[in-house]
C-alpha positions in Angstrom: 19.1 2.1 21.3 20.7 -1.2 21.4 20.2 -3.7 18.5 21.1 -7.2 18.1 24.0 -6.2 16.1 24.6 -2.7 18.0 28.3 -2.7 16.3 27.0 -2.3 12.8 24.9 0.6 13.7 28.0 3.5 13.3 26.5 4.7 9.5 23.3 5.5 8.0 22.1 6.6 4.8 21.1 10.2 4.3 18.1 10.3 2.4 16.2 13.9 0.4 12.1 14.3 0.8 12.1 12.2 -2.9 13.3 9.3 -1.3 16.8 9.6 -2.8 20.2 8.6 -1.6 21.8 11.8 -0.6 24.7 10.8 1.9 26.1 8.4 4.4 26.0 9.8 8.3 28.7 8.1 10.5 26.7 7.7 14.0 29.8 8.3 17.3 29.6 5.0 19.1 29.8 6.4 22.4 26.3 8.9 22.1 24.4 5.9 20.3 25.8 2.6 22.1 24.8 3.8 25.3 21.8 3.6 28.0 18.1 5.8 27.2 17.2 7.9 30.3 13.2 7.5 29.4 12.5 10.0 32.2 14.8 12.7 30.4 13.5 11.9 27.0 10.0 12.4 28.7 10.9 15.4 30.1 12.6 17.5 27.7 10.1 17.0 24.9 7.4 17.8 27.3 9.7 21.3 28.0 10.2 21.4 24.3 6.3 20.9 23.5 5.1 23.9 26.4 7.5 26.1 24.7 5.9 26.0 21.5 2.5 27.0 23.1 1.5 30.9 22.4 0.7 31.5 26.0 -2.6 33.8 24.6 -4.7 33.7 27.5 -5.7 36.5 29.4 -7.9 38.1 31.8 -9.2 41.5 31.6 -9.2 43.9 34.5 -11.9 46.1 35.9 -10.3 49.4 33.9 -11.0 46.8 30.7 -14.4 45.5 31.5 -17.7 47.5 30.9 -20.2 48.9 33.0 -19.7 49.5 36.8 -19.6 53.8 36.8 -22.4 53.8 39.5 -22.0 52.2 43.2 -24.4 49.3 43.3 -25.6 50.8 46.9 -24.6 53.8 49.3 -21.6 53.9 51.3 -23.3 53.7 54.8 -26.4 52.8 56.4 -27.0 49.7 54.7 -25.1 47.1 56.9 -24.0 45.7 53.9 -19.6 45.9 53.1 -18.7 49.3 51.4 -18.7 48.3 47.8 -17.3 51.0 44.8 -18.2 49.2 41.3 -19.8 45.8 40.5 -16.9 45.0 38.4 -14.6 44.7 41.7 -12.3 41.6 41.2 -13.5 40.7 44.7 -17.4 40.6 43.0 
């Protein structure tokens, strides 16, 4: 955050949601005077941003999903890979 005048930057006004003059904030020199790390900046509101997120999503099981109580063919004769219910993950 370096200005032209970068020396004259160690106060700022305070201000309400009117708009009014509340306060005067003295800024320390050596946090505000110094070098941005864009990369940081970058990364911890993308951290802070994911955080917020509800994380809702979900995938039901087969003991959730309908359907399957009868095996789709029998166990052997067929040829075909022994198979329990159609609503196998593997499916």
């Amino acid at each position: 955050m370096k200005t032209k005048n970068s020396a004259q930057i160690n106060k700022i006004a305070l201000f309400d949601l009117n708009g009014k003059k509340v306060d005067t904030v003295e800024l320390n020199k050596d946090v505000f005077n110094g070098k941005s790390n864009k990369t940081l900046l970058y990364q911890s509101i993308l951290m802070y941003r994911s955080n917020q997120r509800r994380g809702t999503a979900s995938t039901k099981t087969r003991a959730n999903v309908r359907g399957g109580g009868k095996k789709p063919w029998r166990q052997k004769g067929t040829g075909r890979a022994r198979v329990r219910s159609i609503r196998n993950p593997l499916w």
